[in-house]
PAKE-517271 format. One record per residue (C-alpha): x, y, z. Coordinates in Angstrom, 2 decimals. Layout:
# PAKE-517271
NODE  X  Y  Z
NODE  X  Y  Z;
...
END
This chain:
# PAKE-517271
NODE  X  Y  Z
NODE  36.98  22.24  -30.88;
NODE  34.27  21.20  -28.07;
NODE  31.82  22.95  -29.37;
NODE  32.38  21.31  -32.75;
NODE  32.11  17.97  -31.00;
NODE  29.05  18.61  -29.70;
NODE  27.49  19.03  -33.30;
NODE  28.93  15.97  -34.78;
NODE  28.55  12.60  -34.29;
NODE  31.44  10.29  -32.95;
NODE  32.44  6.69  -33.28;
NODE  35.84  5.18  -32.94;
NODE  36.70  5.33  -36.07;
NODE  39.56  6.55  -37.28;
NODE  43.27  5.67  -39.93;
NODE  44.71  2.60  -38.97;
NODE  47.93  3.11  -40.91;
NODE  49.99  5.69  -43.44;
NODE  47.90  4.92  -46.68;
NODE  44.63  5.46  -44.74;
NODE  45.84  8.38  -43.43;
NODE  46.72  10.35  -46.07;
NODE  43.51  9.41  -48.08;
NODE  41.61  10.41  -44.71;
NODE  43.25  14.11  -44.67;
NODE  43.02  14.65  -48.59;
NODE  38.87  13.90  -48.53;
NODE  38.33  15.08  -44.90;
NODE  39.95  18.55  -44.91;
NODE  38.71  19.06  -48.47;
NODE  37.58  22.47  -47.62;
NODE  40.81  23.74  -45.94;
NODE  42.95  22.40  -49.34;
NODE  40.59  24.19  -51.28;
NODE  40.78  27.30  -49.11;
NODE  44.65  27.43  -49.74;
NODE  43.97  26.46  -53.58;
NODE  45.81  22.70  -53.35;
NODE  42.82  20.32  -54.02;
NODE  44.37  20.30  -57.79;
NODE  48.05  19.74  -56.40;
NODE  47.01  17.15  -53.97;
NODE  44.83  15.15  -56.12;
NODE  47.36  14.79  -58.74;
NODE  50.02  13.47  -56.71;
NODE  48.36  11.38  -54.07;
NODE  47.80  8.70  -56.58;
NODE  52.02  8.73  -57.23;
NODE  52.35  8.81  -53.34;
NODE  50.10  5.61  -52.89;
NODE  51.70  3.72  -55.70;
NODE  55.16  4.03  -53.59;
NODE  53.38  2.92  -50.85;
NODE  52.13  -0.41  -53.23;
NODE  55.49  -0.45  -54.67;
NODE  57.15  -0.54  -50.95;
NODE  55.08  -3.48  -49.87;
NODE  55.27  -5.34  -53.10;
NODE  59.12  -5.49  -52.82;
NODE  58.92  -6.53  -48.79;
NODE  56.64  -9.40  -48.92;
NODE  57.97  -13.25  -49.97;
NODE  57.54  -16.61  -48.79;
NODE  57.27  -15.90  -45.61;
NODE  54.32  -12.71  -46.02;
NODE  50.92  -13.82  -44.27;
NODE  48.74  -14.34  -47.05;
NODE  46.64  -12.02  -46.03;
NODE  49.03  -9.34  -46.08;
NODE  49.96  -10.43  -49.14;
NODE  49.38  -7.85  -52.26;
NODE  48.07  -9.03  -55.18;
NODE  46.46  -7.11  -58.40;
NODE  42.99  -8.35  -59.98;
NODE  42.67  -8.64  -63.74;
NODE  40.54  -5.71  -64.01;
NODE  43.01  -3.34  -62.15;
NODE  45.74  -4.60  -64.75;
NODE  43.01  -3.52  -68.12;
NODE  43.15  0.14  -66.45;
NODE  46.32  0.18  -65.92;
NODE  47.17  -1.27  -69.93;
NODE  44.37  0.85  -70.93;
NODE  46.20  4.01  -68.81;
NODE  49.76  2.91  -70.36;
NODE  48.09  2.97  -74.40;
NODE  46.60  6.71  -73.44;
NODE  50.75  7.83  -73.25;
NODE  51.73  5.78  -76.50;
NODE  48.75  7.31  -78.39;
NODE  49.87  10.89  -77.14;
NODE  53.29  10.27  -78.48;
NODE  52.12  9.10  -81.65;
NODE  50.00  11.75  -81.82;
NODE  52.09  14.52  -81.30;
NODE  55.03  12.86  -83.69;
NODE  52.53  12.67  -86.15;
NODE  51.89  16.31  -86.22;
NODE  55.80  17.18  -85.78;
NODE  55.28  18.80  -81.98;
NODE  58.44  19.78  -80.10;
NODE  60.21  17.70  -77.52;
NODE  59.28  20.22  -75.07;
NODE  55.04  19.88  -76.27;
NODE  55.91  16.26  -75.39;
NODE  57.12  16.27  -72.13;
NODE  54.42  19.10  -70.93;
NODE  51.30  16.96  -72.28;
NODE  53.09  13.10  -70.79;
NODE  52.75  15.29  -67.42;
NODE  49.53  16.22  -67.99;
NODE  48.80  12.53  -68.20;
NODE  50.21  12.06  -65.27;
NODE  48.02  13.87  -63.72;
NODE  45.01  13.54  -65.37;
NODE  44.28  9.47  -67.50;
NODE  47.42  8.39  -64.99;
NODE  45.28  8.78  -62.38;
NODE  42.07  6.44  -63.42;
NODE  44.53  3.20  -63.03;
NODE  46.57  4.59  -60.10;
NODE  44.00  5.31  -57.89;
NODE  41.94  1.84  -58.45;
NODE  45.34  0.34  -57.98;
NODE  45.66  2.15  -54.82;
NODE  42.43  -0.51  -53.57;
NODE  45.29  -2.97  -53.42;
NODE  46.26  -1.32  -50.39;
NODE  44.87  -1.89  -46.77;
NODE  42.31  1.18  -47.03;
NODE  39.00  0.18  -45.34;
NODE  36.20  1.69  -47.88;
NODE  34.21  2.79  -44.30;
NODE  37.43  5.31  -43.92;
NODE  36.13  7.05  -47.47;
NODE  32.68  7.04  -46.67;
NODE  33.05  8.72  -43.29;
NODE  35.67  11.32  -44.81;
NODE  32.84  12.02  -47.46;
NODE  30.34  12.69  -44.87;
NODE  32.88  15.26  -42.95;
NODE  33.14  17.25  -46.66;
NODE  29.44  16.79  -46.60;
NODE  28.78  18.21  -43.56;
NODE  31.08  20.98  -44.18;
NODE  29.37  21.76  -47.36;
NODE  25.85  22.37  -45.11;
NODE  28.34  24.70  -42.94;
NODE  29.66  26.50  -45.69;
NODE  27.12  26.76  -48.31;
NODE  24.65  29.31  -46.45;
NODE  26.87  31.53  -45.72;
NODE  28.34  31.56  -50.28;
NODE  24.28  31.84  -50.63;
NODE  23.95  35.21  -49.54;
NODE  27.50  36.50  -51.26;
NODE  25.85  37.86  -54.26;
NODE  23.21  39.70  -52.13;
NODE  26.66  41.25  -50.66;
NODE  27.99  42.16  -54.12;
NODE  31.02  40.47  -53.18;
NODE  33.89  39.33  -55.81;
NODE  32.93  36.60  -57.73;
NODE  36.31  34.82  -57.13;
NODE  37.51  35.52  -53.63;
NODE  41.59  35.35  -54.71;
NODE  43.66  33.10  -56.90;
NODE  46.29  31.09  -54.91;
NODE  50.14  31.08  -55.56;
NODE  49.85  27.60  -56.13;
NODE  49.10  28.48  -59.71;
NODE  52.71  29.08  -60.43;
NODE  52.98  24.93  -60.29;
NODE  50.79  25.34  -63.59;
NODE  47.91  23.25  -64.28;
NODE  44.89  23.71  -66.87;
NODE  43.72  27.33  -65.60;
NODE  43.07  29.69  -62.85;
NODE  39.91  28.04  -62.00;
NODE  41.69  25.20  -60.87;
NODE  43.49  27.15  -58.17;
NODE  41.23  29.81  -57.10;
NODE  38.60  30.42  -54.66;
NODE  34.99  31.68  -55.83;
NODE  32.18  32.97  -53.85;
NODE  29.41  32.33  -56.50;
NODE  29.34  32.45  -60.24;
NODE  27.09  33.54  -63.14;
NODE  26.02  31.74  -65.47;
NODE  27.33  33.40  -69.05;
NODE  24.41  31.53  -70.93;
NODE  21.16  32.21  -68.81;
NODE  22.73  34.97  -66.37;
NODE  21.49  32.58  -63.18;
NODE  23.33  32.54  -59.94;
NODE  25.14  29.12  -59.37;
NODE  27.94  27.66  -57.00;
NODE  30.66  25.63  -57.81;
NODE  32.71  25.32  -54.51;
NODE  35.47  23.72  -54.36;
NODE  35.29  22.81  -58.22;
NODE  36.53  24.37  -61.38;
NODE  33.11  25.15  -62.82;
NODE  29.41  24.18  -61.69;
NODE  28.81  20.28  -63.26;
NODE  32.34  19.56  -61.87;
NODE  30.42  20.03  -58.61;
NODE  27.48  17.89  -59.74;
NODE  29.83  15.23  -60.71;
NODE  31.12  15.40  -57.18;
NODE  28.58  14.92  -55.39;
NODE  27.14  11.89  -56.84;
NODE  30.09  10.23  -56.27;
NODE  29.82  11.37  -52.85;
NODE  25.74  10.69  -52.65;
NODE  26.62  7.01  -53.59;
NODE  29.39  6.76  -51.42;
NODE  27.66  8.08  -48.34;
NODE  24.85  5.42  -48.85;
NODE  27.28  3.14  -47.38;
NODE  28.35  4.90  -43.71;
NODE  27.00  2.66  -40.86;
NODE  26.42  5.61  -38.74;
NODE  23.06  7.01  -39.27;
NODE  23.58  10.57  -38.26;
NODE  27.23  11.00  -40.12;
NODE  24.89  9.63  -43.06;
NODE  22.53  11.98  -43.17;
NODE  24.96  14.90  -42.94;
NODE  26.75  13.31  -45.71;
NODE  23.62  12.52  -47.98;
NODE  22.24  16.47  -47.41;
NODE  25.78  17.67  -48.49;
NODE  25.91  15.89  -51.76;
NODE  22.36  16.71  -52.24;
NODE  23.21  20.92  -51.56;
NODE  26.17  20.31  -54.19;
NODE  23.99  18.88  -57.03;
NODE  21.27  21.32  -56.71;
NODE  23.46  24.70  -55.92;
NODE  25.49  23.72  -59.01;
NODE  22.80  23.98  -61.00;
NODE  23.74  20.79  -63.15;
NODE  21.55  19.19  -65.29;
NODE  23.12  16.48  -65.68;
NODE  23.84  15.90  -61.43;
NODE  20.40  16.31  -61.37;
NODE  19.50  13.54  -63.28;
NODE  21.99  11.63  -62.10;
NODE  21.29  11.93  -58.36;
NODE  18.23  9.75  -59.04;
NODE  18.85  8.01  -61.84;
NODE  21.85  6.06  -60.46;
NODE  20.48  4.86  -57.26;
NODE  17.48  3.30  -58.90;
NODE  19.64  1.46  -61.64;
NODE  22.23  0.72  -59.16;
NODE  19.39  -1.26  -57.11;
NODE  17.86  -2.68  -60.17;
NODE  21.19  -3.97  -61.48;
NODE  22.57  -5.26  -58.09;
NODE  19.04  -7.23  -57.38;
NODE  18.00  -8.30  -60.78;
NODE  19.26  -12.24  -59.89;
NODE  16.36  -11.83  -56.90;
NODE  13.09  -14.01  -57.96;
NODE  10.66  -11.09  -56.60;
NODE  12.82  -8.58  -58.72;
NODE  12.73  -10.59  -61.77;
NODE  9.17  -10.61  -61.19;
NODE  8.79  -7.22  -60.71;
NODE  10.33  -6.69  -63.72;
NODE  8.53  -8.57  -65.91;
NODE  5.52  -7.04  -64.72;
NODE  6.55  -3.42  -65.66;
NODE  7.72  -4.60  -69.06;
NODE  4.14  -6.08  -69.88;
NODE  3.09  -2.32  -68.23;
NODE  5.64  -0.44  -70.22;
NODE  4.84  -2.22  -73.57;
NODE  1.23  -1.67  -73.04;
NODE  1.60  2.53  -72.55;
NODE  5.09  2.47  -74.36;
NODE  3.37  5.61  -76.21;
NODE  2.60  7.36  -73.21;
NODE  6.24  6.47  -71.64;
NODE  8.27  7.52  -75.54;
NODE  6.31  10.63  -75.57;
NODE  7.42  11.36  -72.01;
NODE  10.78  10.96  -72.62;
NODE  10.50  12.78  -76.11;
NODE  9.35  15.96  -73.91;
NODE  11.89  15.70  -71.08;
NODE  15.00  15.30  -73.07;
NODE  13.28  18.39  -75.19;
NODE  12.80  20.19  -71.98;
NODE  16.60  19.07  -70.69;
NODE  18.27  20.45  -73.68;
NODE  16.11  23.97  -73.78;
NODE  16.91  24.61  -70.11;
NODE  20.59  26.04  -71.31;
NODE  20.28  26.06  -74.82;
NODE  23.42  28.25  -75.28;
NODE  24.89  25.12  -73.90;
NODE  23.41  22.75  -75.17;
NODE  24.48  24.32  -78.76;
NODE  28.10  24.75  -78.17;
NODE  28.67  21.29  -76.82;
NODE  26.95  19.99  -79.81;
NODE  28.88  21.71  -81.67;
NODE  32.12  20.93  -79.97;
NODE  31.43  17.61  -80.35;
NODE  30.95  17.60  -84.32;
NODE  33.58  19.09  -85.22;
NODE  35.79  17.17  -82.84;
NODE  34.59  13.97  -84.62;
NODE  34.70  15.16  -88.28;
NODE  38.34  16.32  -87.62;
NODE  38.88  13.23  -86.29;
NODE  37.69  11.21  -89.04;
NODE  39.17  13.24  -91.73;
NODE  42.65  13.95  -90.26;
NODE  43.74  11.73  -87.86;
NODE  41.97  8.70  -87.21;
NODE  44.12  6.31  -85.52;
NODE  46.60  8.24  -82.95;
NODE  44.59  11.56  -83.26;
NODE  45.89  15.58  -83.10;
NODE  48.04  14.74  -80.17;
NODE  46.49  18.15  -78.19;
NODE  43.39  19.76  -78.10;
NODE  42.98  23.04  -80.63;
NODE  41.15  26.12  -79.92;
NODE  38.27  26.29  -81.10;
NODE  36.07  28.69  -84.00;
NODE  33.97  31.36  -83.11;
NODE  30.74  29.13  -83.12;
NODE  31.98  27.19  -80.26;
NODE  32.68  30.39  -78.47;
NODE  36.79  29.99  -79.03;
NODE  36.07  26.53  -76.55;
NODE  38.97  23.83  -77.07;
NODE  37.78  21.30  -79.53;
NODE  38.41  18.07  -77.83;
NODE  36.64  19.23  -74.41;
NODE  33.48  18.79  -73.00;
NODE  32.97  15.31  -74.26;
NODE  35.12  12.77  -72.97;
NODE  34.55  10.26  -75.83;
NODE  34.86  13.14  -78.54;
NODE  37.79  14.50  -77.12;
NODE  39.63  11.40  -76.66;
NODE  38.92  10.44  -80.42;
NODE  40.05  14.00  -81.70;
NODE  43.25  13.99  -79.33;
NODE  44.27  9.91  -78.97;
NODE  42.47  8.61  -81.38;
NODE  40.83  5.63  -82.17;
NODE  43.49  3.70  -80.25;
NODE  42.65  6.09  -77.37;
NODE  38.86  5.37  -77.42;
NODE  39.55  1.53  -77.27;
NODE  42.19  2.26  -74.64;
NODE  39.35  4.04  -72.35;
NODE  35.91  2.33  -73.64;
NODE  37.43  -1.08  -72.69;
NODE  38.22  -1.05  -69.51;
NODE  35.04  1.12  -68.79;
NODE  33.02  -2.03  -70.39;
NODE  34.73  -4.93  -68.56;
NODE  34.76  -2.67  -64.93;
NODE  30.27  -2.54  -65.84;
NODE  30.55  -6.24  -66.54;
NODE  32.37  -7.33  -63.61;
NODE  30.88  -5.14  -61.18;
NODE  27.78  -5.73  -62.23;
NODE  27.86  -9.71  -61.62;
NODE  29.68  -9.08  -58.10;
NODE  27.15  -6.87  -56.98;
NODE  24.69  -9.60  -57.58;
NODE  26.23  -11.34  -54.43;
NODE  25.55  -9.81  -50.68;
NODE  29.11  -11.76  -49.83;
NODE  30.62  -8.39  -51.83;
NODE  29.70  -5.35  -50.08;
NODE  31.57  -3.04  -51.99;
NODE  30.64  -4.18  -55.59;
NODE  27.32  -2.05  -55.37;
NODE  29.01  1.33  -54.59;
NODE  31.87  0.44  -57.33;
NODE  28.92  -0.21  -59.68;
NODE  27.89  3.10  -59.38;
NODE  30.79  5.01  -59.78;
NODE  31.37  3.55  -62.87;
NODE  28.21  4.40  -64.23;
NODE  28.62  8.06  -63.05;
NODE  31.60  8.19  -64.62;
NODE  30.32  6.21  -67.85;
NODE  26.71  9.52  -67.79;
NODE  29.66  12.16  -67.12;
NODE  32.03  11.21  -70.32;
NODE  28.67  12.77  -72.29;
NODE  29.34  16.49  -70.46;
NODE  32.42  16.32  -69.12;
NODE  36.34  15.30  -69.45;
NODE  37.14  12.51  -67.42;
NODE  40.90  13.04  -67.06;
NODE  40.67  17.06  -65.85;
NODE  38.40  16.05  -63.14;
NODE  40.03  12.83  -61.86;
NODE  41.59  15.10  -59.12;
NODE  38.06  15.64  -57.80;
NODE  36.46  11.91  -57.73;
NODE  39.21  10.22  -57.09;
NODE  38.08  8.51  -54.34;
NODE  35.62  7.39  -56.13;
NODE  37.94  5.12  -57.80;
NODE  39.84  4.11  -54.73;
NODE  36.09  2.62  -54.16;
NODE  36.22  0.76  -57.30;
NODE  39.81  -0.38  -56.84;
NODE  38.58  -2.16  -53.17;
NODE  35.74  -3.34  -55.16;
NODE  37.78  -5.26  -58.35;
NODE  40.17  -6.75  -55.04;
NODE  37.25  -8.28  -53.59;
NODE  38.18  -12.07  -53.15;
NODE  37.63  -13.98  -56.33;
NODE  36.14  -17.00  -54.85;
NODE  32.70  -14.53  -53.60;
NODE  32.61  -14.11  -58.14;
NODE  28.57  -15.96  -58.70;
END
């Protein structure tokens, strides 16, 4: 333990009450979870536990509460949660429409428990008295862990070790597959045959998706050597994944994140202006560019690329042609072209059209919309600190619907959304 204090920084701070604490030990011992396979367990029920905290101290304060300790829910915390709440009608519908069993019923509502559930309880969890500073530094702990760690899973192939280390018993609480639970030393890819890592994820973007959440999150720690740490750990995850998409994303999303936030500012309006008289002038130059790069981005894993494609047509045409209001209720396995993949995955906006339907899409697409909006105009003030990183996340999570499934992963970013939960609470009267 002294040794390990020597190597990392320290400050005073540190949970100041029970919420805070159990958010602390779920980010900050990320590593030993995953080690015992209970990231998937934990992450799915931390959300419930925090909403009994909310519901505790909603019940205890009156009159007599300091208003400050007072708990009150913004506007934009109530669209996820209606938004959350229309995901489980549309299910029902869905699976009464296509005559599924009681049983099929009950096992998908707690799969929405654990997955949509958790996009409104975790930004309602903001409500509570968690400083944002407590995520940040827990980030940078998994992100210095993840510059411990990754060296050593680097040279595991070189060892012609096991790909996956061991499956934990904590499988038998069931969840969407092994990878969920187990522990892997390194993966190949089936498509290109390249070495990548996924960690503490379920497969390699998941990791990408991770650690832009984390990149962004990181930004904001005070402490200039837990930052660092933290900034080179999110970096390792979105390269040794070998994402694409975290790729672009790791640069992408800063740069809009300080465009957006400072586009009110005279010099940046300015700025602007300037590089769209630039931009219109060698728009040929710039559409050619991008012509060649997105070329280039869907040829790097063409296998990919094609299945996902794929995937997402026939998700859509189903969709359209057999259920277009409360969808198929589940997702379906899918033909041989897709490589047997479920049709409804991969795609969050697909797969929410083919399995909720159009009432699901609204219920999702919605809140996303109005969390951009509002965000976007808070983060235009310095008096909200927090608007910024919240910002972001959405917009990570608005690039990730295109490659991934937002519900399966929630368990992953979910702090994330705590983030943007602190962020909607932030006091009205700071609104330019």
């Amino acid at each position: 333990m002294n040794i390990f204090a020597r190597i990392t920084p320290q400050d005073p701070l540190k949970p100041e009450n029970l919420p805070e604490k159990f958010v602390w030990v779920s980010i900050a011992y990320t590593y030993a979870i995953w080690v015992v396979g209970g990231l998937y367990v934990v992450g799915s029920l931390l959300g419930w536990i925090l909403l009994t905290f909310l519901a505790i101290k909603l019940l205890a304060q009156d009159e007599e509460t300091p208003e400050q300790e007072k708990i009150s829910i913004s506007f934009s915390i109530w669209l996820w949660i209606i938004g959350m709440l229309a995901m489980q009608v549309a299910l029902i519908m869905g699976h009464l429409d296509y005559n599924l069993s009681t049983g099929q019923i009950i096992k998908s509502s707690i799969g929405w428990m654990k997955g949509w559930a958790a996009l409104a309880l975790y930004p309602l969890a903001g409500c509570l008295k968690i400083r944002p500073e407590i995520i940040y530094r827990a980030v940078c702990v998994v992100g210095f862990c993840t510059l411990l760690i990754t060296p050593v899973l680097l040279v595991t192939p070189s060892l012609h070790l096991p790909q996956v280390l061991y499956v934990s018993p904590l499988r038998a609480v069931g969840g969407p597959g092994n990878e969920f639970f187990d522990v892997p030393l390194y993966e190949i890819d089936g498509s290109t045959g390249d070495l990548r890592w996924r960690l503490f994820t379920p497969w390699g973007p998941a990791l990408g998706f991770v650690g832009n959440v984390n990149f962004m999150l990181v930004l904001q720690e005070k402490n200039k050597a837990w930052r660092w740490r933290g900034l080179a750990g999110a970096v390792l995850m979105c390269f040794v994944c070998k994402s694409r998409l975290a790729q672009l994303c790791i640069v992408l999303i800063p740069l809009l994140t300080t465009l957006l936030s400072k586009f009110s500012r005279p010099l940046m309006m300015v700025g602007m202006g300037f590089a769209s008289f630039l931009s219109g002038i060698f728009s040929p130059v710039i559409l050619l560019a991008l012509e060649n790069y997105w070329e280039g981005f869907k040829s790097a894993r063409a296998g990919s690329t094609r299945v996902r494609m794929a995937l997402k047509r026939i998700a859509i045409e189903r969709w359209q042609r057999e259920a277009p209001t409360w969808g198929h209720g589940v997702v379906e396995d899918g033909p041989h072209i897709v490589e047997y993949m479920p049709i409804g995955s991969h795609h969050t906006w697909a797969g929410v059209l083919f399995v909720k339907g159009i009432v699901g899409f609204f219920a999702v697409g919605i809140p996303m919309v109005w969390s951009f909006v509002v965000l976007l105009f808070k983060s235009m003030n310095p008096r909200n600190p927090t608007a910024g990183t919240g910002l972001s996340v959405v917009m990570i999570l608005f690039l990730y619907t295109f490659g991934e499934n937002l519900e399966i992963l929630s368990y992953l970013y979910w702090h994330g959304l705590i983030v943007m939960g602190i962020a909607f609470q932030e006091s009205p009267r700071d609104f330019p």
